[in-house]
C-alpha positions in Angstrom: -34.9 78.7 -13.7 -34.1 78.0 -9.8 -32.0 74.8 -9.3 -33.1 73.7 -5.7 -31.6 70.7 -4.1 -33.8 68.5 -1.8 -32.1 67.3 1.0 -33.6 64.2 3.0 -31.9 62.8 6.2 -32.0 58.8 6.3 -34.6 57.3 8.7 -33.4 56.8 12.2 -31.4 53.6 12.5 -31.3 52.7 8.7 -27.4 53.2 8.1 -27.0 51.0 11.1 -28.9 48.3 9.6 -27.3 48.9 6.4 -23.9 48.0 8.0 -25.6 45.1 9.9 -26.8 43.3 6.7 -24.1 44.4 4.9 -21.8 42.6 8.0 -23.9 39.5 7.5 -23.6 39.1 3.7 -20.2 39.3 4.1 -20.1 37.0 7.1 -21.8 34.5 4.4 -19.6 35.0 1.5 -16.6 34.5 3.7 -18.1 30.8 5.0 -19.2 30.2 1.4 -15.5 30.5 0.8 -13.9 28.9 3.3 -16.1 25.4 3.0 -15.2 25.2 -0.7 -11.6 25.5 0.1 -12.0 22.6 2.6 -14.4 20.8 -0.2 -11.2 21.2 -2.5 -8.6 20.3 -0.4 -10.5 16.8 0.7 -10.8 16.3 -2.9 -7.3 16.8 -3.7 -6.5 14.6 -0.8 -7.9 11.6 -2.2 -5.8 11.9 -5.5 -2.6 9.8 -6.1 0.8 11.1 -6.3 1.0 10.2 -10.5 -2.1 12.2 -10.5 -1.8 15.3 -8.4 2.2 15.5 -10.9 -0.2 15.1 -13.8 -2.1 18.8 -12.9 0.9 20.0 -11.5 1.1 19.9 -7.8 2.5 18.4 -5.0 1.0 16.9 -2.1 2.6 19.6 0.2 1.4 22.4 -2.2 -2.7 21.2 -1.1 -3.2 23.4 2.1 -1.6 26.2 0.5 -4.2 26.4 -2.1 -7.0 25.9 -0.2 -5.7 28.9 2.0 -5.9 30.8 -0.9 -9.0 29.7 -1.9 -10.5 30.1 1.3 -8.8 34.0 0.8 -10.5 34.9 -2.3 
């Protein structure tokens, strides 16, 4: 028994496209991000000082965690 291996070039212009979509999905994800880190951050903005010390931050320690939010 022969063991042949089809090879098949991609259509002209589909790895191109590929990238382009991929480009755009990730364009997405990355503003998807970065709006619920600014969502957060507004939101820990309007809590008091008792009650940003009751979860354990500081009011300086906000903009660093929405940077890493808007990061991951």
């Amino acid at each position: 028994m022969s063991s042949r291996q089809i090879v098949r070039t991609a259509p002209l212009g589909s790895i191109a496209i590929f990238h382009l979509v991929a480009g755009v999905e990730r364009l997405f994800a990355a503003t998807a991000a970065w709006r619920n880190a600014r969502i957060t951050e507004r939101e820990l903005h309007k809590l008091s000082d008792q009650q940003l010390e009751d979860v354990g931050l500081f009011r300086g320690q906000i903009s660093d965690i929405a940077d890493e939010l808007s990061r991951a």
